[in-house]
N, C-alpha and C positions, 0 to 999 in steps of 0.2 A: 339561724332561727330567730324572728322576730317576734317575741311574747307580750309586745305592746298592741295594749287595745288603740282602734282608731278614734279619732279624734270625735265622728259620727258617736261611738260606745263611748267614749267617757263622757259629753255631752249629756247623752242619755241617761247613763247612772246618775250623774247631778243632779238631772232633775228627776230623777226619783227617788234621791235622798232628801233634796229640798221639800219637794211635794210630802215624801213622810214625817218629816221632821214636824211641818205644819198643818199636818190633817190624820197623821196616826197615832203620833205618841203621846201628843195632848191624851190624856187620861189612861194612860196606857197601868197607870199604878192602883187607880181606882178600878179598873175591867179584869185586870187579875185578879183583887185580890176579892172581887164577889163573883169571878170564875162565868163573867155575861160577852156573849158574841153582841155586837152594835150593829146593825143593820146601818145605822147611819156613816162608820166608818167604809163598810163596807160600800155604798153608794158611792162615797169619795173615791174609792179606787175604782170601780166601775168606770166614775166617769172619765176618772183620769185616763183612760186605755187600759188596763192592766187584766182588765176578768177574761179579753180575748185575744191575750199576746199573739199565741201559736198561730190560732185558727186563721186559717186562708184568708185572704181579703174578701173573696168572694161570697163567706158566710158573712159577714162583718165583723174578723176578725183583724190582726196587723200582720198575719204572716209570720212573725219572727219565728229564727230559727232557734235550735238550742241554746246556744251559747245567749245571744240575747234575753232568751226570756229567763237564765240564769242569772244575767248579769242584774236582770230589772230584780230578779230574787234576792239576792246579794242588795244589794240600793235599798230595798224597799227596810229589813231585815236588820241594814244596819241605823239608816234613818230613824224607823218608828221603834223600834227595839220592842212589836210588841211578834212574838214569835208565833203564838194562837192563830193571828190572822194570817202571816205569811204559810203555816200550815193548812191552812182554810184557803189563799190563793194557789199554794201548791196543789193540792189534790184537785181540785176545782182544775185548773189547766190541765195535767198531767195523766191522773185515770180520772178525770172527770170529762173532759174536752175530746181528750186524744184519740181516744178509744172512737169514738164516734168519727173523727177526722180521720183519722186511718182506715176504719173497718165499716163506717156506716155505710148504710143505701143513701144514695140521694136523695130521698124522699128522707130518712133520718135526720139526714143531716141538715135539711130547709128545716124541720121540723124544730130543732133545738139548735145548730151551731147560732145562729142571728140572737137569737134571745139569752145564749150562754155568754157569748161574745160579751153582750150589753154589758151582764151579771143582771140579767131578769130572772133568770133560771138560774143555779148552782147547781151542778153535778157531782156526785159522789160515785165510788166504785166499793160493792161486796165481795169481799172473797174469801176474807178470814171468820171461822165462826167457832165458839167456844170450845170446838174439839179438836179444831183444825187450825194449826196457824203455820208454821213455816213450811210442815205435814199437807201440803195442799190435797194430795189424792185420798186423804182422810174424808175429804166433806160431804157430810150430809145431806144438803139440801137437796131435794129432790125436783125436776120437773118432767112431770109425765105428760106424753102426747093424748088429745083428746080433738081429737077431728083437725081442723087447721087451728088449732090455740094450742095452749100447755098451763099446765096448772103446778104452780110453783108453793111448794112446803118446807119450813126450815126456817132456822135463823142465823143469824149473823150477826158479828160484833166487833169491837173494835173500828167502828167506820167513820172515820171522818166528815165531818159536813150529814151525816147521817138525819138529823131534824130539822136540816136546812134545805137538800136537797128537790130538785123537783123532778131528777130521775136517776136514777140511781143503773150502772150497769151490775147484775146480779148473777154474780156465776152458781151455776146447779149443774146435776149428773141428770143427765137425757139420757145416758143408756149404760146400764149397773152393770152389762157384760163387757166393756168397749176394756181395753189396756186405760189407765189412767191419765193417757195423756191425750186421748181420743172422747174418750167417755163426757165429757164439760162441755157445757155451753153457755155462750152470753145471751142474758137480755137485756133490751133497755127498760126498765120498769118503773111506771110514772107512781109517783110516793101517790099520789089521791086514788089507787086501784083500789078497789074493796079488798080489804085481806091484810093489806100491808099497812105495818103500825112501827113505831117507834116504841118499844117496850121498854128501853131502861135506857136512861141519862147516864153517863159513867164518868165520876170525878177523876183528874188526875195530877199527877205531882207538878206538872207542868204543863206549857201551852193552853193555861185554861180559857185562852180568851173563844180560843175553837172547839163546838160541839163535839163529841164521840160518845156513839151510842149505840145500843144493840137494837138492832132490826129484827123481827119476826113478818113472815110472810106463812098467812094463812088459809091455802087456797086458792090462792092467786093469779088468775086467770088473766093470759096475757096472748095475743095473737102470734101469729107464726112471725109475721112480717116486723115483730121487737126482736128478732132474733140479730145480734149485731156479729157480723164475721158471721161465715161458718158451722153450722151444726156440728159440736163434736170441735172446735177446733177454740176453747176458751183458753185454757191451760200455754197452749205453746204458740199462739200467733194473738192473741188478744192481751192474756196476759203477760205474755212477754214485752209486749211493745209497751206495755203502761209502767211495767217496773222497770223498764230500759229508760226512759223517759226518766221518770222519779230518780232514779239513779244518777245520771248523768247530768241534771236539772234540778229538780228540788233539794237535793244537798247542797247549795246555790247559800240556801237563806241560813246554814250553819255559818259557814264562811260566813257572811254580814255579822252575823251574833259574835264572832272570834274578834274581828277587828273593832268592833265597837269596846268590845270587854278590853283588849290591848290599848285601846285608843283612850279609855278611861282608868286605865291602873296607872298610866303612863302621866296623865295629869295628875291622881292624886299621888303617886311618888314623887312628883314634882312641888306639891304642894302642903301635904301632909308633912311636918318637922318632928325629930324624938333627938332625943340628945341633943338637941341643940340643930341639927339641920336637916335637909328635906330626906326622907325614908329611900330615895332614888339614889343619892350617894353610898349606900350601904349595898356592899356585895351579893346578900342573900335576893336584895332586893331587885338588883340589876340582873342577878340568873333567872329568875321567875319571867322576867320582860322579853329577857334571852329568845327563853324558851316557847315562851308562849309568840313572839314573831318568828322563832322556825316552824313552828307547827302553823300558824298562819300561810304561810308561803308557802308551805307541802299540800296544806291543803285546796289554798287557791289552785296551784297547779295542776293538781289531781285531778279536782271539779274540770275546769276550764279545760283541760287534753281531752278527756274523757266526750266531753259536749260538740267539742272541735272535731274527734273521731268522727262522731254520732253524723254530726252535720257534713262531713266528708265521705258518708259511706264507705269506713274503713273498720274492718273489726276492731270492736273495744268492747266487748263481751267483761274482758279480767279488767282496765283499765274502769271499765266502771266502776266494779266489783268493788278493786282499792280504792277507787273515790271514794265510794260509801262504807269503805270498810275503816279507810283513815278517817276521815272528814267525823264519823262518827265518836270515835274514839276521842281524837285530839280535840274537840269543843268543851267534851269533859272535862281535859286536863287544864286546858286553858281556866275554864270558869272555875275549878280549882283555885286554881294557882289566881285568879283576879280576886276569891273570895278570902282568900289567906291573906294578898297584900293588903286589900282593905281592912283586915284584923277587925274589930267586934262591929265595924261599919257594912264588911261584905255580909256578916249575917242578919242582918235591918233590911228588911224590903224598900225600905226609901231610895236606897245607893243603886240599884237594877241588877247588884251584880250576884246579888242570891237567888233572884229570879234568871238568872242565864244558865246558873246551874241547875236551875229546875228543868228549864227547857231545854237546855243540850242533850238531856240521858236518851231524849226520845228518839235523834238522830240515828242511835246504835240497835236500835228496836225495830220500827217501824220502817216498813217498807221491806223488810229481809233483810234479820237480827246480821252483825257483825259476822257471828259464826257460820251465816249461810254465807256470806260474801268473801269468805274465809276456804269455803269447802268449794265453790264456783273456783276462783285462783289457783286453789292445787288441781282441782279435776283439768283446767287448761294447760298446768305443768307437767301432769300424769298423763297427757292426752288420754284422759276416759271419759 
């Protein structure tokens, strides 16, 4: 087994840790801490290539497969160390892009992949909403048929890119009698439709450089021909593929946050002296480093199998599962264990590394908490 990337992939991560280094982190301490998405960083990755990894060439996108547009997560992640935006490029690829690349008409897809590709458009995806969250066949939203349209009611929350977006895929129940996994449908729904508003800004512990907001849809009249995938098939062919994605690939930009946080305890235990010499020679101190580069290396590996599946068309349903179920987990412990070493300096926002534990917890949350990535894993060792 050969687990070396090619010479093509390390190339490329350089220079998208170079490129972040010089056009994302600049200000990356100022954008947290008054909680503002930059339009103008954003541009910069635009132009760099980044807003249209995946997408085909033929929309104007690069094609890349998995693994790649992980790897460009991971580069970007540990470069700019600002995590809001790499969250704002994940969703934006992943249920923002894919969902369309996969499931669109081809009229959809001229319609937005060229303009998402750019980042003229940003894409966001609905599914979670105040009563429904890991609970999907919980949700509310309603859309009812009304001649060849559907008129959509409900809200939604938790959405990433949600005030940025310029469409949004919006899951709702087309038909209240269907099994729950039938009953869902996608639309693609342009945020300027009469009805649909941004109703609440939602502050969080972390990631604040990226939007998340609650959506209300009031009314919302949208043609048959928004319909993305399938009537009736959102739950297990649309959304499956979007949190497959996410899983396998946006857990990408944890791994960058791990090794940046290792790669900076490691200089200041080198550098930082108490009793008379540097805090690296002290045992308590060299187990922390330990530990936090195995959990580095389990979780690189996890990510990276996981994406390699994906892109082999080989089942990795549970191998995602664990990507996102470690990956989550271990970024905690790590940014832990970086804030301890730093002692009264890890909790000073100046040093980044109280801000990495802001933004790690979110990895175990979103996208499908640890514990569902947990109950996935034994259902495929229980075969049920």
């Amino acid at each position: 087994m050969d687990f070396r990337l090619s010479e093509e992939q390390e190339a490329f991560m350089a220079s998208v840790t170079a490129f972040a280094n010089e056009h994302v982190e600049p200000g990356i301490l100022e954008r947290d801490r008054a909680g503002s998405w930059d339009p103008e960083v954003w541009a910069q990755v635009a132009g760099f290539g980044l807003a249209g990894l995946p997408v085909p060439e033929e929309y104007g996108g690069s094609g890349a497969d998995v693994l790649t547009t992980g790897l460009a997560l991971e580069a970007l992640a540990y470069g700019g160390r600002d995590a809001g935006l790499n969250l704002s490029l994940g969703a934006h690829l992943t249920i923002g892009c894919m969902p369309i690349v996969l499931h669109g008409t081809e009229e959809q897809k001229q319609r937005w992949l060229p303009r998402m590709a750019r980042g003229e458009s940003i894409g966001a995806f609905a599914i979670t909403e105040p009563d429904a969250g890991s609970d999907t066949a919980g949700m509310r939203m309603r859309a009812d048929r009304h001649g060849d349209a559907f008129v959509l009611n409900g809200a939604k929350t938790f959405i990433t890119n949600g005030s940025l977006a310029d469409v949004v895929t919006v899951v709702a129940r087309t038909d209240p009698d269907a099994p729950s996994s039938l009953g869902f449908t996608a639309f693609l729904v342009e945020t300027d439709t009469p009805g649909f508003a941004v109703s609440r800004e939602l502050r969080k512990l972390g990631n604040r450089t990226s939007p998340t907001s609650e959506l209300t849809l009031t009314d919302v009249e949208v043609p048959a021909s928004s319909i993305l995938g399938e009537e009736g098939s959102a739950l297990w062919a649309v959304g499956f593929e979007c949190f497959d994605w996410e899983r396998c690939c946006m857990i990408a930009s944890a791994v960058g946050g791990m090794q940046r946080d290792l790669d900076e305890s490691v200089r200041y235990a080198k550098n930082r002296e108490a009793f008379g010499k540097p805090i690296g020679r002290f045992g308590q101190i060299q187990h922390k480093l330990a530990q936090m580069s195995i959990r580095l290396e389990a979780a690189r590996l996890l990510q990276r199998q996981a994406a390699w599946m994906k892109d082999n068309g080989i089942e990795h349903q549970a191998q995602a599962a664990m990507a996102k179920a470690y990956v989550g987990e271990a970024a905690v412990e790590s940014a832990l264990d970086a804030v301890q070493l730093h002692g009264g300096w890890g909790y000073i926002d100046e040093f980044h590394v109280e801000r990495s534990l802001r933004d790690a917890k979110l990895a175990s949350i979103g996208g499908g908490t640890t514990e569902i990535q947990e109950m996935i894993i034994a259902r495929g060792l229980l075969g049920s």
